[in-house]
C-alpha positions as CSV (number, residue, x, y, z in Angstrom):
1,X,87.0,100.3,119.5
2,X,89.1,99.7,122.6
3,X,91.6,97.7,120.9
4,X,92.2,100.1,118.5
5,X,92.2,103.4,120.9
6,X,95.3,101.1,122.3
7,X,96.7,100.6,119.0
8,X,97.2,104.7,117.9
9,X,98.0,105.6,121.1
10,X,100.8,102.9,121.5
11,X,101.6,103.9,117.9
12,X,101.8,107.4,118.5
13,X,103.8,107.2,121.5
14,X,107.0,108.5,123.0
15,X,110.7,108.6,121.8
16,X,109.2,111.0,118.5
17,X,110.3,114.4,117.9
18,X,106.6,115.2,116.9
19,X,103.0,113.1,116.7
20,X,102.4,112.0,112.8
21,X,98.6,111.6,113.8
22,X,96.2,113.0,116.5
23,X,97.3,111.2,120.3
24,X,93.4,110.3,121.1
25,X,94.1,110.5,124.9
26,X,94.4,113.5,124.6
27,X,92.7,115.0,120.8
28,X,90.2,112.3,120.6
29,X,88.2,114.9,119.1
30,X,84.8,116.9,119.6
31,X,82.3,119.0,118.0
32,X,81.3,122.7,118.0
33,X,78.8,122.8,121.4
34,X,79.0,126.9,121.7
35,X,78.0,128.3,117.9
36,X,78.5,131.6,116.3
37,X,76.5,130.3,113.6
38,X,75.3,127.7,111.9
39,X,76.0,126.1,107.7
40,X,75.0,124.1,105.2
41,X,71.6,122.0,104.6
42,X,72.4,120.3,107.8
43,X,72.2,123.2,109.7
44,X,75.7,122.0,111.1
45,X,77.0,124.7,114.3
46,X,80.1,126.7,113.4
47,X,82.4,128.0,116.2
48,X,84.6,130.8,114.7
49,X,88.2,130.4,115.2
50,X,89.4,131.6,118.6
51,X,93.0,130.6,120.1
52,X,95.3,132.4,122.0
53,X,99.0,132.1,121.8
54,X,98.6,130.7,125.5
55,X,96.0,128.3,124.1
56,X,98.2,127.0,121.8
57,X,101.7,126.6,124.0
58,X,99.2,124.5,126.6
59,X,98.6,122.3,123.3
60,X,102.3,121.9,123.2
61,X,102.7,121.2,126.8
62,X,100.1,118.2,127.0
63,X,101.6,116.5,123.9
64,X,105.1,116.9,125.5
65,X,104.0,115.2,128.4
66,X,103.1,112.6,126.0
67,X,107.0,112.3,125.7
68,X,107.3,114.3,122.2
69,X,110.0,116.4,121.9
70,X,107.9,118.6,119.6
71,X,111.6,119.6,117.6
72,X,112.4,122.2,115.7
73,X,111.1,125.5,115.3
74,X,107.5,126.7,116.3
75,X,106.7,127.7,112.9
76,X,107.1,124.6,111.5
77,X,104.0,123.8,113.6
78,X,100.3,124.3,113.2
79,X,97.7,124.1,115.7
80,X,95.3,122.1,113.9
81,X,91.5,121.1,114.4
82,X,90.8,117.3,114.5
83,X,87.7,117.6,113.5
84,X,87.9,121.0,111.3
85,X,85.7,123.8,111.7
86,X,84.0,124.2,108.5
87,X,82.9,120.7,109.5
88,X,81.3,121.4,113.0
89,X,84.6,120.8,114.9
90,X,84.9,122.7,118.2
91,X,87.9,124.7,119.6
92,X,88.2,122.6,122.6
93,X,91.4,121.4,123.5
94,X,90.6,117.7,123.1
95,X,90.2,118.7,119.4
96,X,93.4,120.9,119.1
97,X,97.4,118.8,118.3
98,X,100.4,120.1,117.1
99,X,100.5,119.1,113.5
100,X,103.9,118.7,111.6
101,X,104.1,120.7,108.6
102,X,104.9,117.7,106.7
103,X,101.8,116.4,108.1
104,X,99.8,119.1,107.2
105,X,100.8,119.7,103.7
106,X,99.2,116.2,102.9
107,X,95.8,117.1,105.1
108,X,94.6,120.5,104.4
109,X,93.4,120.0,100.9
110,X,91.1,117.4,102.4
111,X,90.0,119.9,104.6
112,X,89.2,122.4,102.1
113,X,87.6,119.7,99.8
114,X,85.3,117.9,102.2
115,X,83.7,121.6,103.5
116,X,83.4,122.1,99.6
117,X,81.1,118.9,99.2
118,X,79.7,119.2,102.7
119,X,78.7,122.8,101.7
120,X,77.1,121.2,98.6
121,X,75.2,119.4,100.3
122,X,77.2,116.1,98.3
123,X,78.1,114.0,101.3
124,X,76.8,114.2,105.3
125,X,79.0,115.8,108.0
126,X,78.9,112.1,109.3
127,X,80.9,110.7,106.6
128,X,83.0,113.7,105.5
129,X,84.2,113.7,109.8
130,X,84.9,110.1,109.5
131,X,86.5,110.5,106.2
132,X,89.0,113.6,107.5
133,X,89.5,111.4,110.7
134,X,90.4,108.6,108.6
135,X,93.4,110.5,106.7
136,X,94.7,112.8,110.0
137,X,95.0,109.2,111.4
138,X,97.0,107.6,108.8
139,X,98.2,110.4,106.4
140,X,98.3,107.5,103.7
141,X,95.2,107.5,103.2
142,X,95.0,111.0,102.7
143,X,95.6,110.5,98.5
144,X,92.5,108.4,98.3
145,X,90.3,109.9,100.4
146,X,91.0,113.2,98.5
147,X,90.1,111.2,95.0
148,X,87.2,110.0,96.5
149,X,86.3,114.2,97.4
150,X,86.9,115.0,94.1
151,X,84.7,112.7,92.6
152,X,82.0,114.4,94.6
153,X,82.5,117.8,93.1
């Protein structure tokens, strides 16, 4: 695991107008510890959605320390949940990036279509976390991990 922490953080690095994947020195990721409620079979917690406007320029202050230049204009940036909330994910900053909407546009179906099966009770929170985690950290992935989703339905 060490060696590839190294790797995406290396990767992800300095000298880029905006991250293309979580930085996990800083959005390594976490789960909900302060419910509303709680979903599915599993019984999985659920924080509702709660960020501020300040919330979300302190996300964009960590990951320009990082050295990205974050470009362009604000709305063509989301705040978006590592681990997403349907799926148990907390609102903690260590879960919380700056996502490109280029980035996004090939991630939030995945989103949508894991808390489907999840919701069915079709796949684990386990395996639907590590297969969102998979695609967020290498959006290339992101076409067959959605196939595999669908197949699920």
């Amino acid at each position: 695991m060490g060696f590839l922490f190294l790797l995406f953080s290396l990767n992800s690095f300095a000298g880029n107008a905006y991250p293309k994947f979580p930085d996990l020195t800083v959005t390594p990721g976490s789960l909900c510890d302060s419910p509303t409620s709680y979903r599915y079979a599993e019984h999985i917690p659920y924080c509702e959605r709660e960020l501020n406007s300040f919330g979300k320029e302190l996300i964009f202050i960590n990951y320009r320390k990082l050295g990205y230049s974050l470009s362009g204009e604000r709305h063509q940036y989301k705040i978006d949940h590592f681990i997403p909330l349907c799926m148990g994910g907390s609102n903690n900053d260590n879960n919380l990036w700056p996502q490109y909407y280029t980035i996004s546009a090939r991630t939030d179906l995945l989103e949508t279509r894991g808390c489907e099966v999840l919701a069915m009770g079709k796949i684990s929170q386990r395996e639907v976390i590590a297969l969102i985690i998979k695609a967020k950290m290498d959006w290339k992935e992101a076409p067959a991990v959605l196939k595999y989703l669908n197949r699920l339905r």
